[in-house]
C-alpha positions as CSV (number, residue, x, y, z in Angstrom):
1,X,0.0,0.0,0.0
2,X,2.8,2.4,0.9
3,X,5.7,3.3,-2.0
4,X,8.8,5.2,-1.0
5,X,9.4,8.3,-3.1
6,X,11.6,9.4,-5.6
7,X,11.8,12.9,-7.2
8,X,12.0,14.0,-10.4
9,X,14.8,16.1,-9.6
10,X,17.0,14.2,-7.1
11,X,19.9,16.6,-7.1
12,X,21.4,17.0,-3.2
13,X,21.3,20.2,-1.4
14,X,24.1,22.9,-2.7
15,X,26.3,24.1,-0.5
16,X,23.8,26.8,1.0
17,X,22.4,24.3,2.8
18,X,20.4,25.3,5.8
19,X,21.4,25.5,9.5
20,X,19.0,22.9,11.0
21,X,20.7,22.1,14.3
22,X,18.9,25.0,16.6
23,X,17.2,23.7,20.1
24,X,14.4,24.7,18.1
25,X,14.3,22.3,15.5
26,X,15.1,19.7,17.7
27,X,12.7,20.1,20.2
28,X,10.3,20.1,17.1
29,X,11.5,16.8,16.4
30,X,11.4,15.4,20.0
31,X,7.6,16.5,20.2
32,X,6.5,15.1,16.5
33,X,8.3,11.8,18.0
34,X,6.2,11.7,20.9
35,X,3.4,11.8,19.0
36,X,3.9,9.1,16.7
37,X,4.9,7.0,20.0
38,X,1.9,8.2,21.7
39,X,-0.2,7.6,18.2
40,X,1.0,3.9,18.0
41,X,0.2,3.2,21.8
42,X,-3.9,4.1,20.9
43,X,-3.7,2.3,17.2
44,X,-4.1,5.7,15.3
45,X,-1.9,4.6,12.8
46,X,-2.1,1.9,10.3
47,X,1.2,-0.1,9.4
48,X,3.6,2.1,7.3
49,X,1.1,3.9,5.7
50,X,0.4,7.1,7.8
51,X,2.6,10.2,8.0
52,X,2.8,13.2,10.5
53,X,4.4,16.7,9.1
54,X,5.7,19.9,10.3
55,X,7.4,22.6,9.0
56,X,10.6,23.4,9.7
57,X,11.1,26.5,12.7
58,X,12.3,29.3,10.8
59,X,11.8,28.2,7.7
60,X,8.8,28.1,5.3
61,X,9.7,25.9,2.6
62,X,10.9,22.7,4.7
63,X,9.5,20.0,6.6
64,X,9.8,16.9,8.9
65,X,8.5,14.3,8.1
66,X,8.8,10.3,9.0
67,X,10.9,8.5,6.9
68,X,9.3,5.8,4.4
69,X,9.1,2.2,6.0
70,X,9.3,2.5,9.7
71,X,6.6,2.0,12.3
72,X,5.2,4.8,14.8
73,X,6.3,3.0,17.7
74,X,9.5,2.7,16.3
75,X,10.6,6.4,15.2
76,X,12.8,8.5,16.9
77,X,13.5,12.3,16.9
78,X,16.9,11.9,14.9
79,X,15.3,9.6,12.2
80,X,12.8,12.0,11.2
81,X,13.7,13.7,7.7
82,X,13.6,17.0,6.8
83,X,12.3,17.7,3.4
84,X,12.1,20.6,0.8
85,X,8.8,21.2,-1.6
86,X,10.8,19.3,-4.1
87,X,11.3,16.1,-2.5
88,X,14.9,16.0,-1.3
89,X,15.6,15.4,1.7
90,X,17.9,18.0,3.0
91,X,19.0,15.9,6.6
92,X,18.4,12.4,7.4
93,X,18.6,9.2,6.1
94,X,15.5,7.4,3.6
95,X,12.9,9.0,1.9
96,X,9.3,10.1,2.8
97,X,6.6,7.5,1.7
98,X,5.7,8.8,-1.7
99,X,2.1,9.6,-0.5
100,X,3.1,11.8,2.3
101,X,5.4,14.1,0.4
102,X,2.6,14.2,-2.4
103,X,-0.2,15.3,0.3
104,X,2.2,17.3,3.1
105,X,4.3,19.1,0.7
106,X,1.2,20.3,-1.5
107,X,-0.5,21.5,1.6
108,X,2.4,23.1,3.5
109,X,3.1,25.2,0.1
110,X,-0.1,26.1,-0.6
111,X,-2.0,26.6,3.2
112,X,0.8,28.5,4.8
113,X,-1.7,28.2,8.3
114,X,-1.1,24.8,8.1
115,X,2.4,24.4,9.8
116,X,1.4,21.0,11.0
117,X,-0.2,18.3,9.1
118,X,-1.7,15.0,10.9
119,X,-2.5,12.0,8.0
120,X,-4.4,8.7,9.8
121,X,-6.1,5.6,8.8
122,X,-7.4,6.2,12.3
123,X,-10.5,3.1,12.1
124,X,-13.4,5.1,14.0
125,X,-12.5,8.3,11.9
126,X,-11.9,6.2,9.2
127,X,-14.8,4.3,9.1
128,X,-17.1,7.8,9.4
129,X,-15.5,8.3,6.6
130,X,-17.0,5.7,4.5
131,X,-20.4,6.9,5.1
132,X,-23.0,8.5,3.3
133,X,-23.5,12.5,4.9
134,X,-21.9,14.5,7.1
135,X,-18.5,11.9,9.2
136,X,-19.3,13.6,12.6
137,X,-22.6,14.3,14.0
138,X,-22.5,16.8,16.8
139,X,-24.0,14.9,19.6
140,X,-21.1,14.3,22.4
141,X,-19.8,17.4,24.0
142,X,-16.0,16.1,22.7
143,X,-17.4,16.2,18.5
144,X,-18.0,20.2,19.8
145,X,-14.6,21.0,20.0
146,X,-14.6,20.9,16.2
147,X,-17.7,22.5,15.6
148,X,-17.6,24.7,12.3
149,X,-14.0,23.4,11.8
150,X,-14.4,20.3,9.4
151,X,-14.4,19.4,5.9
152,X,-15.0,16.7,3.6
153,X,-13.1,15.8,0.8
154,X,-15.7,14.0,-1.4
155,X,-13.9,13.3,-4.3
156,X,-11.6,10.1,-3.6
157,X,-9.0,9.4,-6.3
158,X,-6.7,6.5,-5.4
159,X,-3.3,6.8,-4.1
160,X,-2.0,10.8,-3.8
161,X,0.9,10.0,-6.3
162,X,1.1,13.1,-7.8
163,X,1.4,16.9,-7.9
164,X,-2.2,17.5,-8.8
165,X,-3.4,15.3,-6.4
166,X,-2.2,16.8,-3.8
167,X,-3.1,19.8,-4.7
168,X,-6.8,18.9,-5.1
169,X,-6.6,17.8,-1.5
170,X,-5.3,20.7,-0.3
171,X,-7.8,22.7,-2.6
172,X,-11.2,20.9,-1.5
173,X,-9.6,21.6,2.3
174,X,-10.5,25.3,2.2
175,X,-10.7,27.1,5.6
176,X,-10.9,23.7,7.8
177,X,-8.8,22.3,10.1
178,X,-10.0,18.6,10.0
179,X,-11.0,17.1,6.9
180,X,-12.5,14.0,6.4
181,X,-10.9,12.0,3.4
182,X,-13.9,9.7,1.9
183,X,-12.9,6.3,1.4
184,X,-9.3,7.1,2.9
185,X,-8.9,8.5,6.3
186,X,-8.4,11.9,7.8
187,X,-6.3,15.0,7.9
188,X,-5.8,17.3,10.7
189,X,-3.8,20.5,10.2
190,X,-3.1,23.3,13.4
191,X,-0.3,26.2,13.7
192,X,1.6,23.8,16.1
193,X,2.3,19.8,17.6
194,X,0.5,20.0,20.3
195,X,-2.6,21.3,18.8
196,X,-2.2,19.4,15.7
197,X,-2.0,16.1,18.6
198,X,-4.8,18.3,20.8
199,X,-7.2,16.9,17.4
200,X,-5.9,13.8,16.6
201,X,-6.5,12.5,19.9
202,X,-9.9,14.2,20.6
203,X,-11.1,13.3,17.1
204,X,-10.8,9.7,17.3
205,X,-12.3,9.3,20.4
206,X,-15.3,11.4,19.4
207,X,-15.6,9.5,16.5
208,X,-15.2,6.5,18.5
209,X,-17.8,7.6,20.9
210,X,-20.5,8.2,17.5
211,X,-19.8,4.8,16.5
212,X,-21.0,3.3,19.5
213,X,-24.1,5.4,20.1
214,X,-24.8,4.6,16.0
215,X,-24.5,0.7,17.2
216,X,-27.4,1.0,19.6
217,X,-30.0,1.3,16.8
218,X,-31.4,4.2,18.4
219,X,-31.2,7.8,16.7
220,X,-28.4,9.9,17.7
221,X,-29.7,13.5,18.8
222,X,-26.9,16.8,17.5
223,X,-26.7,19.4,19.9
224,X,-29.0,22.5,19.3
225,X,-26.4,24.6,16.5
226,X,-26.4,27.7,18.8
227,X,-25.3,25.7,21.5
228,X,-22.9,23.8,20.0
229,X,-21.4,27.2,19.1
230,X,-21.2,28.9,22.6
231,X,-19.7,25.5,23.6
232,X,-16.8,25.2,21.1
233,X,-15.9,28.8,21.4
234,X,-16.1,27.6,25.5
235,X,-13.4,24.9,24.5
236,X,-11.3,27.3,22.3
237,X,-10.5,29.6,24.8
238,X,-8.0,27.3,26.6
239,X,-7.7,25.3,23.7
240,X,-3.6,26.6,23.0
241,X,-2.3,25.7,27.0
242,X,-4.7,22.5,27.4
243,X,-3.3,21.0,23.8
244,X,1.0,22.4,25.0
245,X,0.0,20.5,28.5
246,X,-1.0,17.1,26.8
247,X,1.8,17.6,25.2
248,X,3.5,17.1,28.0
249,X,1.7,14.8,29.4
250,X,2.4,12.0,27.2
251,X,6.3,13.3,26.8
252,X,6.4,12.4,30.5
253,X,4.7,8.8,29.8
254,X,7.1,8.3,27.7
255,X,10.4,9.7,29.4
256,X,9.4,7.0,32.3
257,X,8.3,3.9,29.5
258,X,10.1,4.5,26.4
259,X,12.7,7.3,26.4
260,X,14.4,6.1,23.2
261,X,11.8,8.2,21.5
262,X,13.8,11.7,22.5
263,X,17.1,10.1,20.8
């Protein structure tokens, strides 16, 4: 299911290459880390096949990304690569999977807002995904916290292994921060890693949460609209500091379990 990529242009960095060994950037690496350890841990990803991205600090036209044929619960912060719009990699060893540069590198350059880019096969997400309407009915006070924030991409092509794919997806994403992939999986973008994590984690288990209330037979009853509205602008308040403390939270699981994630 997953290919490794190659670019057309496979030239390496010049000389000018850029300075990538700030606390910055590494601490950028540590936290996307934790998340795929943390990610693997709940089952939010699906073999090799899913891909977490964040632009480079300081820089606008690079990103990290995991490298093509490893496991979540295997990746480290010095394995990540870091990538250019093109498809080199500028540090690192390996090469993205060829669907995540397609689908990161396309939205990165064209959503600038989007410094962080979340891709599951996530199965309660997922399997929303596959069904006819609206993914996520807003019934359970945690589907409020992305009330007025979704979107669904309805026209499923096959594999992203192209330009113009990706820039489809990135094109039908328009002003969302979650986006529901038909047939495929979802997409959860945010200005930083612990916000972009904030979503993952709260979306699958609101999704999670629909499935089972669907399972009873019985009908599933949304929250009046103007409520749901006064309550996700309730959540969004503190939504910055509660997302940077989960953060945290699960960096300190895993500094006690599996530190090997910071190396």
């Amino acid at each position: 299911m997953a290919h490794a990529f190659t670019p057309a242009n496979s030239s390496k960095p010049g000389p000018n290459q850029p300075e990538l060994n700030s606390e910055a950037i590494w601490q950028a690496r540590v936290n996307l880390a934790a998340c795929f350890r943390m990610a693997a841990r709940y089952g939010l990803e699906e073999g090799i096949c899913n891909h977490f991205s964040a632009l480079v600090p300081g820089y606008d036209d690079l990103f990290i990304v995991n490298p093509y044929g490893y496991a979540f619960r295997e990746l480290t912060a010095s394995q990540l690569l870091v990538c250019d719009f093109d498809g080199n990699v500028i540090a690192g060893d390996g090469r993205p999977e060829a669907t995540a540069f397609y689908i990161h590198a396309r939205i990165h350059k064209a959503l600038p807002r989007a410094k962080v880019a979340f891709h599951t096969h996530m199965p309660y997400a997922t399997a929303l995904s596959m069904t006819e309407g609206q993914p996520l009915i807003f019934a359970g006070q945690t589907a409020l916290k992305f009330y007025g924030r979704t979107a669904v991409d309805e026209n499923y092509n096959g594999l992203a292994l192209n330009n113009s794919e990706g820039d489809r997806i990135a094109a039908a994403i328009g002003d969302a921060d979650i986006v529901f992939m038909k047939h495929h999986g979802v997409m959860v973008l945010a200005p930083t890693i612990a916000e972009a994590w904030d979503d993952l984690y709260y979306l699958e288990r609101a999704c999670q949460v629909q499935c089972l209330a669907l399972s009873t037979g019985r009908t599933v009853v949304p929250v009046a609209p103007e409520i749901a509205e006064a309550t996700y602008r309730q959540m969004r308040d503190g939504d910055t500091e509660s997302a940077r403390l989960h953060l945290e939270a699960i960096k300190r699981t895993l500094d006690a379990e599996e530190p090997a994630y910071r190396s």
